[in-house]
C-alpha positions in Angstrom: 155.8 128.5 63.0 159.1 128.0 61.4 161.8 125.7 62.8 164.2 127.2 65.5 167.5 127.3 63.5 170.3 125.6 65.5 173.6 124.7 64.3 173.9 121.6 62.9 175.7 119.3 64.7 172.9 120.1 67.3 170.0 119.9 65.0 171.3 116.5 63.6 173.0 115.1 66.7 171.2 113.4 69.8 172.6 113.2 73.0 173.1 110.0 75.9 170.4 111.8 77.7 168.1 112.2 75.2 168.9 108.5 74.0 167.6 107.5 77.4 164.4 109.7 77.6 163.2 108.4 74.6 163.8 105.1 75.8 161.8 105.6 79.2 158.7 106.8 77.0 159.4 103.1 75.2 159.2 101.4 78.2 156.4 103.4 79.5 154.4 102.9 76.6 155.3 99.1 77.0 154.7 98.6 80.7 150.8 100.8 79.7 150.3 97.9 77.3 151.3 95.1 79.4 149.3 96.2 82.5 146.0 96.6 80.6 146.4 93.4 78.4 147.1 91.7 81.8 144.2 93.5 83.5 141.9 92.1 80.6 143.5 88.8 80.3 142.3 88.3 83.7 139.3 90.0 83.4 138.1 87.3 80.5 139.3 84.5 82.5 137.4 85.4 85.0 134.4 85.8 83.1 135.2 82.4 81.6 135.1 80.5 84.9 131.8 82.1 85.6 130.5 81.1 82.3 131.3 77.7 82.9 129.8 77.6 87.1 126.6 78.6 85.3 126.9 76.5 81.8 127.3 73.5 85.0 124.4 74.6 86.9 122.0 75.3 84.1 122.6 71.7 83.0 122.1 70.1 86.6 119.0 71.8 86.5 117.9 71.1 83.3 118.4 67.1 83.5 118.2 66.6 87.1 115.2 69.2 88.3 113.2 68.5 91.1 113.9 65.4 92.8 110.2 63.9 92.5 109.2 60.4 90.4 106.9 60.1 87.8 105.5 57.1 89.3 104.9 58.2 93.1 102.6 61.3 91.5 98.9 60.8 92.0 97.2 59.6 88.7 93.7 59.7 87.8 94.0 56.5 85.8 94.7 52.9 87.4 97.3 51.8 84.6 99.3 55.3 85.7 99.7 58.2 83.4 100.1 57.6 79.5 103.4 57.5 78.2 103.9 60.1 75.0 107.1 59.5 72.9 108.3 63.3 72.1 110.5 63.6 69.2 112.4 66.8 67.1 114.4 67.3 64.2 115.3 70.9 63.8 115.3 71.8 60.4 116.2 75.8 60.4 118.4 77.9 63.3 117.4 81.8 62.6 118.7 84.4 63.8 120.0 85.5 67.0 119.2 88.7 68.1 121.4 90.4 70.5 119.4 93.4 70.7 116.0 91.5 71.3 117.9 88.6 72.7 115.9 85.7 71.3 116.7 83.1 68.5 114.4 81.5 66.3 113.9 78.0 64.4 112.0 76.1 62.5 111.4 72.2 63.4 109.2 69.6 63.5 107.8 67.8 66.6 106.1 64.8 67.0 104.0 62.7 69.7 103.4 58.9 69.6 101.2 57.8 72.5 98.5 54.5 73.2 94.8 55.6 74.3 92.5 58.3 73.6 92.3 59.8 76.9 94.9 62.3 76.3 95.8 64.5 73.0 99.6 66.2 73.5 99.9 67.9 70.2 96.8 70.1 71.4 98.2 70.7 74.6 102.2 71.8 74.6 103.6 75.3 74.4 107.2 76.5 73.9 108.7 77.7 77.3 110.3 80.8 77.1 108.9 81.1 73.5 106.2 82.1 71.2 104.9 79.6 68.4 104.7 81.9 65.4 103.6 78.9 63.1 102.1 75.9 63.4 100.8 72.9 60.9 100.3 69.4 61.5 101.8 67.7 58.8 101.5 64.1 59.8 98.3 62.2 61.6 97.9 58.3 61.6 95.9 56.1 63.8 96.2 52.2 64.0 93.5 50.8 66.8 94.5 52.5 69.9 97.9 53.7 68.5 98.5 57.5 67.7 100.9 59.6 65.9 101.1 62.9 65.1 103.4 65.7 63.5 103.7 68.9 63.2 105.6 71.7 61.5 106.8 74.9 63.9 108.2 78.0 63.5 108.9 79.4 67.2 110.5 81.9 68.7 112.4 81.6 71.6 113.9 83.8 74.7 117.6 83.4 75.1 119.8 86.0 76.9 123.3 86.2 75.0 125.7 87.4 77.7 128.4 89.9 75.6 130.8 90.2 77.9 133.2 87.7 75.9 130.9 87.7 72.6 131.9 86.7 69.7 134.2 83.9 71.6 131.6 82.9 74.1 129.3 79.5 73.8 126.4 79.8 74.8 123.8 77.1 75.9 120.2 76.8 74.0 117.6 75.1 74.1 113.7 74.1 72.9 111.8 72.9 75.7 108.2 71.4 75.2 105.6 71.4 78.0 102.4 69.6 78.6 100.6 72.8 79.7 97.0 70.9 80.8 97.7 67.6 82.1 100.6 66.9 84.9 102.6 64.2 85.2 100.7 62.2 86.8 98.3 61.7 83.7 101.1 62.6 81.1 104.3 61.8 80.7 107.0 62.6 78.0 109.0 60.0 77.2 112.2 61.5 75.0 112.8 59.8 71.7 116.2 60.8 71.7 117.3 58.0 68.8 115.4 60.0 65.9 115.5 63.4 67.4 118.2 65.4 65.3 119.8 68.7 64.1 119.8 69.1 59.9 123.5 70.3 59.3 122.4 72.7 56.6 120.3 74.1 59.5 123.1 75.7 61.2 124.1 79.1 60.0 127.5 80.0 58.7 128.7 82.1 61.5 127.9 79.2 64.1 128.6 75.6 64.9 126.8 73.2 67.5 129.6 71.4 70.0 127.1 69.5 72.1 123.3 68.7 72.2 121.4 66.6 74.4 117.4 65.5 74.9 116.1 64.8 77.9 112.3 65.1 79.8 111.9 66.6 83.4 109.3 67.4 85.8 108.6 70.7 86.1 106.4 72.6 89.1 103.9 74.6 87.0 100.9 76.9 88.4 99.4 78.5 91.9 98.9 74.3 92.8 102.3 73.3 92.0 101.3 70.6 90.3 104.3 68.8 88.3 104.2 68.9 84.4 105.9 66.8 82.2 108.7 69.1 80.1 110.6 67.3 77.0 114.3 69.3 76.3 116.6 69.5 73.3 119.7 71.3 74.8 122.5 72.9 72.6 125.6 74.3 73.5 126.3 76.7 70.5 129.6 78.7 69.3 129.7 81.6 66.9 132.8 81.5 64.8 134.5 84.1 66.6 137.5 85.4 64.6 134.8 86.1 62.0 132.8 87.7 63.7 135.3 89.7 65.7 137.3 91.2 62.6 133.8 92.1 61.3 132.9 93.9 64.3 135.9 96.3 64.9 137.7 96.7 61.2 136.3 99.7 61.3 138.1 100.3 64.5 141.1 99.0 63.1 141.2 100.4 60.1 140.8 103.9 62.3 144.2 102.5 64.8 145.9 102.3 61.6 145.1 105.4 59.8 146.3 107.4 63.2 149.6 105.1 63.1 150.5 106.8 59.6 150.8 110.1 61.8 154.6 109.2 62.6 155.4 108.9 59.2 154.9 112.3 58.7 157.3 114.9 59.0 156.7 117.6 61.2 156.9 120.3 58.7 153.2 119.4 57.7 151.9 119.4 61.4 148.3 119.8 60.2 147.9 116.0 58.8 150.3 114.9 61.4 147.6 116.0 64.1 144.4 115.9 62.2 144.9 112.2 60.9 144.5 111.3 64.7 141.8 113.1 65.4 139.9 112.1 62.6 140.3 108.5 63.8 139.3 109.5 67.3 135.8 110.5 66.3 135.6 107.0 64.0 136.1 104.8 66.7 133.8 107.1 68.8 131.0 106.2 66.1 131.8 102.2 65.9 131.8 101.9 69.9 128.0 104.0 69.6 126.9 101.1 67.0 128.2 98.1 69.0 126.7 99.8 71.7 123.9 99.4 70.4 124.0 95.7 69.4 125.4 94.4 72.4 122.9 95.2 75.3 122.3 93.7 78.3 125.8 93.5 80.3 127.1 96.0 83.3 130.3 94.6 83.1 133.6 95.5 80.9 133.1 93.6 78.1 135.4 92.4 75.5 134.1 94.8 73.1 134.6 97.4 75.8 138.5 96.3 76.1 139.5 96.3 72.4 137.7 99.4 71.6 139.3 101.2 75.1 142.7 100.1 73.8 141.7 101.4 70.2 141.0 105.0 72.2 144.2 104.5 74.2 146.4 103.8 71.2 145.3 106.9 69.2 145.3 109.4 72.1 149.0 108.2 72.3 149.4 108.9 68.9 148.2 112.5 69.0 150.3 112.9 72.5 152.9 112.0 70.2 152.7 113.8 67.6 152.4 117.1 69.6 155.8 116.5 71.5 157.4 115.8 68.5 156.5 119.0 66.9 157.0 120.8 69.5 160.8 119.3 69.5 160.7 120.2 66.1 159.7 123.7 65.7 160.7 124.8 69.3 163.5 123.3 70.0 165.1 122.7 66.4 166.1 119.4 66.8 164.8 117.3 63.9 167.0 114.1 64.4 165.4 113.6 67.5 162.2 114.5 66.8 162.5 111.7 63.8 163.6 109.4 66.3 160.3 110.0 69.0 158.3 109.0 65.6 159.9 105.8 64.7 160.2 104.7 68.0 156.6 105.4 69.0 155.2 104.2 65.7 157.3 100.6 66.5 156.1 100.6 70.4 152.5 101.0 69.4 152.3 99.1 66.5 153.9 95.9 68.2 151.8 96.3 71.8 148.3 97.1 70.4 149.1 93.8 68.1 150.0 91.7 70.9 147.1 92.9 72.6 144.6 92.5 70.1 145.8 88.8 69.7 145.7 88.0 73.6 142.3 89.3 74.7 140.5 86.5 72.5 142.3 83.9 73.1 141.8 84.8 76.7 138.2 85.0 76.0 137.9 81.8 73.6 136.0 79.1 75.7 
């Protein structure tokens, strides 16, 4: 459709009116960022504070458990159950797996005990886990003294909640349990001195803040009866801002494509609309793929949050676009139409920025 021809002190000229329309679709574009990023902000935060109840709970339970003594638990031997020093030194973190949510590591674990009435490293299992390998490495004997070591690959059940991944810790953990004899005939004592993360054991993308080893009791079977548990507890953070630029550049990349569109006159409408579509559909296809990869979560996630703003941003673009041609090529006024662009391409660029910078730090822990 060619241009309408107007004369040009029309065609080049904008008026106070029209100075202060395109000034309210500024501020309207501006007041849509600001309540979403605040939406979101508090959204995270939110999210945060429950992470952190439960991070506080999980730990109470996990050191504290039930409130019952070793000692007052009825022992089949006089002398009271044996004492078995339980050591680990992980030597390999594997991956975690979002999808299947488990992790997996390799590490040695060893028992020192006195007597021959009990034998541990015949009688643990991995809570929550699945020993995929397992080789004792190490046996000695010295009278009545024992010790024994073994080499273990396991894998392990751990729920990885996405609604702030990749700027979420999250607590992990190998727990060992006498499965056969309770606590009243066993008992793990935790040789927390010697047991140990190798640093070259952690993978690039994550970093261990805290660990802690501890033993509980633990109510186990139809009977009840109390088992002894041995823990090595980690509290684990991906390096986010890796990981996040890694899982939406392709979303990005998309945003920015679709912000080219106000650089391009209106004479070639085609590429002025079909840039923004074309980015539509691309973030469409990333959202399907972290779909996929983050399972799990009813609520609005992070991932949800960038990648809405991502939809929001372009579908302003292309409403854009088409009111500027249409000021163009119906109305003949190409000054103004020039000036819708520029402004929209500033508003946009500056808000979905701004935005994309406060939803992690809200969501850092």
């Amino acid at each position: 459709m060619a241009a309408r021809v107007l004369p040009n002190d029309l065609k080049y000229t904008i008026s106070g009116g029209e100075y202060l329309l395109v000034a309210l679709w500024a501020l309207g574009l501006v007041l849509l960022y600001v309540m979403g990023g605040s939406y979101g902000v508090r959204l995270l935060q939110k999210y945060k504070a429950q992470t952190a109840q439960f991070r506080q709970d999980w730990i109470s339970a996990q050191v504290v458990g039930p409130a019952v003594e070793t000692a007052n638990l009825p022992s089949p031997n006089e002398e009271g159950p044996v004492d078995v020093n339980v050591g680990i030194y992980i030597d390999y973190i594997g991956e975690f797996s979002l999808t299947e949510n488990r992790w997996t590591a390799d590490f040695d674990l060893w028992f020192a005990w006195t007597g021959d009435q009990v034998h541990p490293g015949e009688t643990f299992e991995i809570v929550d886990g699945q020993v995929e390998h397992k080789e004792k490495i190490e046996s000695r004997s010295q009278g009545d003294q024992h010790y024994e070591r073994y080499r273990i690959r396991a894998r392990i059940l751990k729920f990885i909640d996405p609604s702030r991944f990749p700027f979420n810790d999250e607590e992990a953990g190998i727990c060992i349990e006498e499965k056969i004899n309770s606590a009243g005939r066993l008992r793990y004592v935790a040789d927390a001195q010697k047991s140990d993360i190798n640093p070259q054991a952690i993978r690039r993308f994550l970093r261990i803040t805290k660990s802690a080893v501890f033993v509980k009791n633990h109510a186990r079977g139809v009977d009840r009866n109390m088992h002894s548990r041995f823990i090595y507890a980690m509290l684990i953070s991906p390096l986010g801002m890796d990981i996040y630029v890694k899982m939406f550049q392709g979303l990005f990349a998309s945003v920015a494509i679709a912000l080219l569109a106000p650089f391009i006159r209106p004479t070639h409408s085609s590429p002025k609309i079909s840039l923004g579509i074309g980015a539509f559909f691309a973030v469409i296809g990333n959202n399907i793929a972290l779909g996929i990869t983050l399972l799990g979560s009813n609520k609005l996630s992070l991932a949800d949050m960038v990648t809405g703003i991502g939809l929001a941003t372009i579908f302003l673009v292309l409403a854009e676009s088409a009111v500027s041609l249409y000021v163009f090529d119906s109305k003949g006024r190409e000054k103004l139409s020039r000036l819708l662009d520029k402004t929209t391409f500033v508003v946009l660029l500056l808000g979905y920025v701004a935005i994309n910078v406060l939803l992690p730090l809200a969501a850092k822990s």
